[in-house]
PAPA-744834 format. One record per residue: residue in one letter; z, y, x of N, C-alpha, C in turn. Coordinates in steps of 0.001 Angstrom, whole numbers, plus 500000, padded with zeros to 6 digits. Layout:
# residues N
aZYXZYXZYX/...
***
This chain:
# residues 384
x365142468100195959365232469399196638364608469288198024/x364186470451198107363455470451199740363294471508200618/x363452471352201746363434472688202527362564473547202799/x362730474591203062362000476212202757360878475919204115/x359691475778203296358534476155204579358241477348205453/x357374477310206514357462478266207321356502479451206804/x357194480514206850356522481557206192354907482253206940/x353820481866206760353026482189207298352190483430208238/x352431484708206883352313485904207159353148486469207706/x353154486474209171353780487180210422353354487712211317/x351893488058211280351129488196212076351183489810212565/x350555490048213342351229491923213690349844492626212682/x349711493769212417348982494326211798347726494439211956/x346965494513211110345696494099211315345119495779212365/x343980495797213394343916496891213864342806497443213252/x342933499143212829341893499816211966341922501181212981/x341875500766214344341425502060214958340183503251214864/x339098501796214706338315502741214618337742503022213546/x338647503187212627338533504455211186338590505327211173/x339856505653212586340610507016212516339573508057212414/x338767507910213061337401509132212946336971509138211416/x336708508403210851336400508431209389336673509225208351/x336444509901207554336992510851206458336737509282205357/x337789509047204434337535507592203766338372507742202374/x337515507603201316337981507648199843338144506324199221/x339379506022198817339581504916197677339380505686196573/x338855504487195564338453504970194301339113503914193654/x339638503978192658340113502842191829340202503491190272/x340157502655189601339526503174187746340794503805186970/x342072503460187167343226504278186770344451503715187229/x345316504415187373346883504133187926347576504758186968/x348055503613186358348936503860185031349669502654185040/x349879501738185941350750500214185821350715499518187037/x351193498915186961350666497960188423350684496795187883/x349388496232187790348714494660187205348045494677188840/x347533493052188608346834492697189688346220493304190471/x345318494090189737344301494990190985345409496330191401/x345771496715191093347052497939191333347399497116193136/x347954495990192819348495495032193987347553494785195311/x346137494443194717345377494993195423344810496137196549/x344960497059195552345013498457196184345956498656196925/x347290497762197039348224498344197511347500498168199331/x347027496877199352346412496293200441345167497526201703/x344648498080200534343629499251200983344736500326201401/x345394500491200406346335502111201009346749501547202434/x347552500428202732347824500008204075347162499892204712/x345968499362204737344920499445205457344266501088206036/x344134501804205208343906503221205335344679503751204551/x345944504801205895347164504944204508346831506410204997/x345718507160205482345037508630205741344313509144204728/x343536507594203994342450508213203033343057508865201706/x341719509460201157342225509940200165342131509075198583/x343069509119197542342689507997196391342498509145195623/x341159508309195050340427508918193609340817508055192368/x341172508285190972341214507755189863341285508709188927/x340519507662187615340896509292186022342061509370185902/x342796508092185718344349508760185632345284508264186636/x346358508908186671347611509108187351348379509026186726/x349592508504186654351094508734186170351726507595187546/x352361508614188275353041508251189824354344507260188734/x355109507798187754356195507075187786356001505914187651/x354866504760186749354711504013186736353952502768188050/x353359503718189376352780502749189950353633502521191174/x353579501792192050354373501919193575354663502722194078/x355667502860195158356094503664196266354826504314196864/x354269503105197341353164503333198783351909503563197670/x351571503312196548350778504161196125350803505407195460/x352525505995195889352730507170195650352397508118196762/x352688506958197946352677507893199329351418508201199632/x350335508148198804348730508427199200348624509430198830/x347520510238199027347417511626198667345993510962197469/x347056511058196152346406510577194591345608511895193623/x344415512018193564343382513057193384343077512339191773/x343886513388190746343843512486189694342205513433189140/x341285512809188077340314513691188240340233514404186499/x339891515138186400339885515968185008339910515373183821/x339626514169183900338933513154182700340412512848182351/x341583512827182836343280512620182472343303514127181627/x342838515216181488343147515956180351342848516277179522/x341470515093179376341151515349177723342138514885177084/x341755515113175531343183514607174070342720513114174290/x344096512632174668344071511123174666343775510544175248/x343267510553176334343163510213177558344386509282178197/x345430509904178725346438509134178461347239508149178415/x346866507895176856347565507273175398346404506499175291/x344804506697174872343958505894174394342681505894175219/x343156505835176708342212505921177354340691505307177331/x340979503570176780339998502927176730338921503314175704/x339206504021174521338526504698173387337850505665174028/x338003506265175440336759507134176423335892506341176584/x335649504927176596335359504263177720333809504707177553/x333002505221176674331551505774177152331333506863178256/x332566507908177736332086509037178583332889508993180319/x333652507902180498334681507877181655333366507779182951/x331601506950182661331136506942183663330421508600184169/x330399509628183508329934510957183588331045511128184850/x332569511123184456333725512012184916333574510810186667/x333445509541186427333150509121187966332259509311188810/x330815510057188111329797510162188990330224511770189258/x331463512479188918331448513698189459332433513834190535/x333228512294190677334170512483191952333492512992193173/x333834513861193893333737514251195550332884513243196247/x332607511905195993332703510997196622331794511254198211/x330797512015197766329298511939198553329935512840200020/x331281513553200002331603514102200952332318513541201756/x332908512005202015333225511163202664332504510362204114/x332943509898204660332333508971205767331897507449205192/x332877507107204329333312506072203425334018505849202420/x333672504866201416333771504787200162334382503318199978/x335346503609199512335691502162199157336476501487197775/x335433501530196907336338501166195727336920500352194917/x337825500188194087338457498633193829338011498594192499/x337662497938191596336788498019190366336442496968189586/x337089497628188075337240496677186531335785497069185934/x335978498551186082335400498945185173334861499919185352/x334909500948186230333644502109186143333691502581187755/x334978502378187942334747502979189636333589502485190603/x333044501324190335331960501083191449330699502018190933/x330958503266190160330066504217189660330293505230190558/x331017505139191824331407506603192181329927506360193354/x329709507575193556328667507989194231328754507657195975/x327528507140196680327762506776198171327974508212198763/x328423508039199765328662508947200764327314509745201531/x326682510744201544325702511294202112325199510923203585/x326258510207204465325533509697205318326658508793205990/x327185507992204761328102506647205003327488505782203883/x328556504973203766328550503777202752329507503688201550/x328779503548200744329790502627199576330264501343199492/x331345500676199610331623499154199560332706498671198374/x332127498120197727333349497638196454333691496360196428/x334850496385195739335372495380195628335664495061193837/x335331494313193818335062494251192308336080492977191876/x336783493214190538337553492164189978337108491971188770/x335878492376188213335224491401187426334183493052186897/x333112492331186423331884493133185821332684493496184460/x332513494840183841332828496022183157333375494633181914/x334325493990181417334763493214180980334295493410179116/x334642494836178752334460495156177751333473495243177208/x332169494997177852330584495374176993329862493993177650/x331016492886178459330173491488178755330443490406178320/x331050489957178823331275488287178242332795488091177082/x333155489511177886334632489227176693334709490520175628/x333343490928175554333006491925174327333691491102173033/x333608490193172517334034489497171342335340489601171513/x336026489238172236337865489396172360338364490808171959/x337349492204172384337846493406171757337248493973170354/x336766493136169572336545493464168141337542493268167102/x337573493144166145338519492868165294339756493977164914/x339664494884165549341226495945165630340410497006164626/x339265496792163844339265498180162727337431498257162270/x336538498588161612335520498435161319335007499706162206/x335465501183162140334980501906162628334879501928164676/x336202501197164840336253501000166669335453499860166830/x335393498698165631334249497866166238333022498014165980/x332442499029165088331051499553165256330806500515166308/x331435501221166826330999502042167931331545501102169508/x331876499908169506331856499282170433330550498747170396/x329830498605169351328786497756169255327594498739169669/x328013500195169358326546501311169211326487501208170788/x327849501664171798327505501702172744327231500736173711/x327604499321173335327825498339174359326354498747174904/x324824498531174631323615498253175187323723499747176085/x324300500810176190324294501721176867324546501691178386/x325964501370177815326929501192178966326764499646179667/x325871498824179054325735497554180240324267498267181433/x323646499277180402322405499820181240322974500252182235/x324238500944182396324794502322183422325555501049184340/x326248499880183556326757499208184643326058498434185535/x324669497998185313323780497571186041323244498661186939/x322932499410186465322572500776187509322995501248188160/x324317501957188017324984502216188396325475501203190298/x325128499770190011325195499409191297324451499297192014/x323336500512191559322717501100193227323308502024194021/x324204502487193399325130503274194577326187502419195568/x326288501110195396327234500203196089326507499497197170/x326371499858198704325612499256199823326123497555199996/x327574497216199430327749496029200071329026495499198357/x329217494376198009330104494103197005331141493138197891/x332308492733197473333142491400197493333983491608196104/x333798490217195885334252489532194425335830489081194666/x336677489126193710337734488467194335338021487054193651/x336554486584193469336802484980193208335580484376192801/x335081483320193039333769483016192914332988482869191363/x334082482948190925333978482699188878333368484617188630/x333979485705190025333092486974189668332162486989190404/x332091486589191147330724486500192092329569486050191169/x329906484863190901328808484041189934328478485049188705/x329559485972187789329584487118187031328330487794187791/x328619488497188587328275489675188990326660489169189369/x326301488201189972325021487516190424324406487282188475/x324836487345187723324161486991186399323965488554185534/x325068489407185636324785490507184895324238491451186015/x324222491540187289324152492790187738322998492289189123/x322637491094189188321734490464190046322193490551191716/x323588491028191955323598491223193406324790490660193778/x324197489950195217325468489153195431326627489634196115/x328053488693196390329103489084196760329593488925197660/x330465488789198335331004488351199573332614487898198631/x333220486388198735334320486238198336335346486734198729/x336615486969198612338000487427199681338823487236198182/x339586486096198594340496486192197408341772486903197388/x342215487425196489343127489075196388344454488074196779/x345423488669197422347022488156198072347796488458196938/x349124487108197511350294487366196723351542487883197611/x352154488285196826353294488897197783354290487849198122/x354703487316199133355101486370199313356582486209199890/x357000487871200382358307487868200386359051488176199394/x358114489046197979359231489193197120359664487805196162/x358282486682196178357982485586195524358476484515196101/x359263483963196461360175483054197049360859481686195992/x360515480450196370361451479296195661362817479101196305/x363773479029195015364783478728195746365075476599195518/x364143475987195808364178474628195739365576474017195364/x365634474671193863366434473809193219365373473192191742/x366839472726190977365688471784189843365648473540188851/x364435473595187996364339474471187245365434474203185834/x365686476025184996365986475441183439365078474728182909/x364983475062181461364439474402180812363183474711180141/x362601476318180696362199477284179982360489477196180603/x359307477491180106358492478036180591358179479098180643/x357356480110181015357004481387181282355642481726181437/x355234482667180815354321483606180794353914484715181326/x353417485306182186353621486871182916352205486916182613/x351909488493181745350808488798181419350568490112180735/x350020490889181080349652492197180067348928491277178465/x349868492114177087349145491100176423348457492266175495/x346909491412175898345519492140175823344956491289175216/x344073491418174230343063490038173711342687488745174560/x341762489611175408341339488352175848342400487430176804/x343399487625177077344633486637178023345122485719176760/x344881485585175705344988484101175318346432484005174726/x347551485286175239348547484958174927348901483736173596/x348629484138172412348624483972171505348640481949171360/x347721481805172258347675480239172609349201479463173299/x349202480312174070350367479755174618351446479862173586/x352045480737173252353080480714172072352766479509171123/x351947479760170579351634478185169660351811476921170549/x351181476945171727351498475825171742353198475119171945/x353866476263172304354875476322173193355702475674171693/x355583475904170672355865475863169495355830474990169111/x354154474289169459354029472934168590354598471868169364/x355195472272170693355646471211171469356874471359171834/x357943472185171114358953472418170683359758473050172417/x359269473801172721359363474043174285360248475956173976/x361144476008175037361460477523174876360472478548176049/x359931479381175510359127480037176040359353481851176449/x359563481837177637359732483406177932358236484334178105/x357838485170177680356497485865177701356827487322177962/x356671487500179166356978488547180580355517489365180605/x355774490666179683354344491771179783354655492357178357/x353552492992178587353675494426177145352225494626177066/x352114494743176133350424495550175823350151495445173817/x348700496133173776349088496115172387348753495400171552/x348851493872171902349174492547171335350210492122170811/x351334492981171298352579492422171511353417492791169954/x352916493766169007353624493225167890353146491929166859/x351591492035167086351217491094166582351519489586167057/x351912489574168771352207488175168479353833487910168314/x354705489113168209355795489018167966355934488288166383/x355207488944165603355136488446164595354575486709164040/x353949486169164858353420484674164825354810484077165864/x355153484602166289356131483827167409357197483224166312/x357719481766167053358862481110166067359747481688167398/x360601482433166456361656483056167034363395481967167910/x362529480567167432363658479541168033363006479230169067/x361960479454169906361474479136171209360636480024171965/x360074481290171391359696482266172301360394483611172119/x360921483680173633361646485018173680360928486515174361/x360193487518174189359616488453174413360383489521175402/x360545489696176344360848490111177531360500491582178330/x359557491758177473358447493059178036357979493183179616/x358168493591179760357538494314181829359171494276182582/x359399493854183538360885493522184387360231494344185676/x361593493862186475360808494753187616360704493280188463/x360601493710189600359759492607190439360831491550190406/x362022491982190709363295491302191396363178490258190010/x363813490427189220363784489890187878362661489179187778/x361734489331187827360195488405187657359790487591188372/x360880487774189647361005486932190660362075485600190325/x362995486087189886363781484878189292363441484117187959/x362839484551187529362231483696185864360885482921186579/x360282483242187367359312482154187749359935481345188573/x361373481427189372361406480489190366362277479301189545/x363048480052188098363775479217187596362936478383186294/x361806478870186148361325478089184712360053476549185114/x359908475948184431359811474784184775358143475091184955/x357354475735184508356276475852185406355663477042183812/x354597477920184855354068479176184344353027478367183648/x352826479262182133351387478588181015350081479509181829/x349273479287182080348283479718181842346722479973180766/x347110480363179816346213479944178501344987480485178891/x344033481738179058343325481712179220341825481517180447/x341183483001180041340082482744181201340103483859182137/x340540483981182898340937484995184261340301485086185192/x339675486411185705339157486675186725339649486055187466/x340749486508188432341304485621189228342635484807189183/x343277485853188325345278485230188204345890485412189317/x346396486664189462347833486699190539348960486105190201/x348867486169188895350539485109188525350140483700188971/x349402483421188948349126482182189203349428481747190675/x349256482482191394349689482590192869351600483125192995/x351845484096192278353000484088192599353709483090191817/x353593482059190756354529481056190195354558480440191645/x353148480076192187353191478834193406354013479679194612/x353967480411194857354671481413196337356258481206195534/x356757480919194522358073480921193856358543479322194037/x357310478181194408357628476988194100357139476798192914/x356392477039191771356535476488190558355131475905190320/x354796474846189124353490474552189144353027475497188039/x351608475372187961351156476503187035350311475360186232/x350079475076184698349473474423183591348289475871182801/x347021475204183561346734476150183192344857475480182720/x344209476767181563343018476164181066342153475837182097/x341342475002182494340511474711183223339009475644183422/x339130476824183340337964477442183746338206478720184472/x337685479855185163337535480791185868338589480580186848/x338666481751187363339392482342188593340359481122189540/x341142480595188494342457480093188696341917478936188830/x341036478014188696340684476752189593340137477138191061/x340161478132191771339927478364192757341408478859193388/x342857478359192684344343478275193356345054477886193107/x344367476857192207345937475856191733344911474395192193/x345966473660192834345144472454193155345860471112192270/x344988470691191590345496469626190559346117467840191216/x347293467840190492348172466969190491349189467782191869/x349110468312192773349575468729193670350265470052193613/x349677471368192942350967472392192049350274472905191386/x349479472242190594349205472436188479348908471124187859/x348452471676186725347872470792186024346693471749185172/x345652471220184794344783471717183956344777471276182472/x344448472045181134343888471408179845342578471676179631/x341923470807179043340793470652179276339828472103177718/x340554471886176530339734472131175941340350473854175223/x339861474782174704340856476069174916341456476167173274/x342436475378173033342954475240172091344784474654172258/x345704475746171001346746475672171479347342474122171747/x346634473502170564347139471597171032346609471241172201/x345981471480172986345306470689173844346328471540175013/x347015472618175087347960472832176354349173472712175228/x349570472480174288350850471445173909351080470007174540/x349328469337174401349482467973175040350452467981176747/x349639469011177517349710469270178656351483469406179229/x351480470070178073353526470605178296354534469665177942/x354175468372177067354657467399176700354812466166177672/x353632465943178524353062465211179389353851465723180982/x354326467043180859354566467540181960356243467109182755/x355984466404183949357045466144184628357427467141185782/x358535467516185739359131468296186615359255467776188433/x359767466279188161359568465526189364358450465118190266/x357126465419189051355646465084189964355790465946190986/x356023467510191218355779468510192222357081469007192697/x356010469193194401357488469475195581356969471062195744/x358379471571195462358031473387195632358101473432197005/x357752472821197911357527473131199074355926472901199386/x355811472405198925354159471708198679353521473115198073/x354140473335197090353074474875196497353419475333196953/x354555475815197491354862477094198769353445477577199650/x353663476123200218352827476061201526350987476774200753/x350830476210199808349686476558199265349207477717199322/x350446478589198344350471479647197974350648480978199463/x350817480267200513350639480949201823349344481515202604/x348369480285202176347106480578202297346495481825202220/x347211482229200662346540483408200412347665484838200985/x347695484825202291348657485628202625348176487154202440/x348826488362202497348415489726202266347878489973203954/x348086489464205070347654489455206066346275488839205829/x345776487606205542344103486981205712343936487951205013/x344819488611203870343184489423203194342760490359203921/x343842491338204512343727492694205176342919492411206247/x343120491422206610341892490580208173340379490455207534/x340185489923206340338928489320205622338122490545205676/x339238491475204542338476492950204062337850493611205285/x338518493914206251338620494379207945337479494076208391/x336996492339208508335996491612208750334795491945207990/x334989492346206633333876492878205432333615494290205957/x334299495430206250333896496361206357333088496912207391/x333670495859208326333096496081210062331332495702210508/x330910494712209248329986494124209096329002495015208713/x330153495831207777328784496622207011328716498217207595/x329690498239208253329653499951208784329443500121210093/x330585498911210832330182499092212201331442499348212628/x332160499194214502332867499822214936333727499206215712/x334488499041215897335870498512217295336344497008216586/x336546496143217825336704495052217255338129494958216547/
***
């Protein structure tokens, strides 16, 4: 056991005076949950909590407080049939409904972006600046992860993919300046879309994410929307073949299918908790799986801000925040035995949750709001 490090982010607020003159639009692709980039955004609303937020959809009950307290401009494309419910089945016509946001009547533009928002239009005599958490996912590198769900949805994924990679390349001539939130999208974005990034890696919340430096149960954990490409499916197996009890914290529409492969004597299915709760299953389980390939991984940051180590595949996002032997471990090859080996091998005593504490501080919600601050000032101009 070990004592509680010094909490880093204390710093007084970052200063955004000279915005106040600014008329300034967030754009972000939909608010329907709060996953990583949601958390993100939360960072921009604080930063500019005057501007106005653009997205296709809205549903306030599901996202934050403070991204309730914005003035949220949901845009028409939430009332077509299904929209909704099956939003992603728009996903051709969603870039029409973004190039018709307001945007061009702003001072500034600033958008956070999966998937179509860095389509919204520059400002007539400002800037556009995005922030991107990975190139349009669905028509690039993880096009293969969304096939398989029906012959007719995977032929018209296929009619349109060459469309919609044209509009996502194009489309970023309306963006004067990018930042990536990890060098695994940077390197993305420099291969499909030829333009480079500025890094700023996205914050964890670090007061709700807290270790209480005792010894963990016995359990590992999972926190994940479960979506094809997150791998879930790996982790359960392995968790299985290495006779381990496994909690898997998220919902999505994976989740009957891997309910159904799950051995019901070691993985328990949990759905979406609220923070408080998600806060105690990472600080108590013996360290978070990471199975797949991730833009960046915020869980991955909040297991370590909890104390915990994170075992996770060795490629994208998340080797740029877990530092090996010190609070993770990596598997080398992307197969469920090869992170069974990993969980078998795994000692609880190698790592001091004060040690990942401290890590996981680095990435405070203060450096980012300073970084972004530093990014915008560069490119627009204005008060130090």
């Amino acid at each position: 056991m070990t004592s509680p490090p010094k909490n880093h982010d204390v710093s007084p607020p970052t200063n955004t005076d000279w915005t106040r003159s600014l008329r300034i639009a967030l754009v972000h692709d939909w608010l329907n949950g709060m996953r990583g980039g949601e958390k993100v955004l939360e960072q921009f609303c604080t930063l500019f909590p005057g501007a106005d937020l653009h997205t296709l959809i809205y549903e306030p009950e599901r996202v934050s407080p403070l991204i309730r307290s914005m003035n949220v401009i949901e845009s028409p494309f939430a009332r077509l049939p299904g929209a909704r419910t099956n939003y992603r089945s728009l996903l051709p016509i969603m870039p029409a409904f973004v190039s018709k946001l307001p945007t061009p009547d702003y001072d500034l533009v600033l958008s956070t972006s999966h998937c179509v928002a860095k389509g919204a239009r520059r400002p007539r005599r400002g800037k556009h600046l995005s922030y991107v958490f990975s190139p349009m996912r669905y028509v690039w590198d993880h096009f293969p992860d969304y096939l398989g769900s029906g012959f007719v949805k995977d032929a018209g994924l296929r009619v349109v993919r060459p469309w919609m990679q044209k509009w996502d390349r194009r489309s970023c001539t309306r963006v004067d300046s990018f930042a990536a939130d990890s060098r695994h999208i940077a390197r993305k974005m420099a291969k499909f879309w030829n333009r480079r990034a500025r890094v700023i890696h996205p914050p964890v919340d670090l007061e709700t994410f807290k270790p209480d430096f005792s010894q963990p149960d016995e359990y590992f954990v999972v926190v994940s929307a479960l979506v094809p490409y997150k791998m879930i499916g790996r982790a359960i197996e392995a968790a299985r073949i290495a006779r381990v009890p496994l909690k898997v914290i998220g919902d999505g529409p994976e989740r009957s299918r891997l309910e159904q492969l799950a051995d019901k004597r070691f993985i328990e299915f949990l759905g979406w908790v609220p923070d408080d709760e998600l806060a105690h299953h990472y600080r108590r389980a013996r360290a978070l799986l990471f199975p797949g390939v991730e833009d960046f991984g915020i869980t991955s940051l909040e297991a370590q801000a909890s104390g915990r180590p994170v075992l996770a595949l060795r490629n994208g996002g998340v080797m740029e925040t877990v530092v090996e032997g010190s609070t993770g471990a990596f598997f080398d090859h992307p197969t469920a035995k090869s992170l069974a080996r990993l969980i078998r091998h795994h000692n609880d005593s190698t790592y001091e949750s004060s040690t990942i504490r401290n890590h996981a501080e680095s990435f405070s919600p203060t450096n980012f709001r300073e970084n972004v601050l530093r990014w915008i000032e560069g490119k627009v101009g204005g008060g130090s």
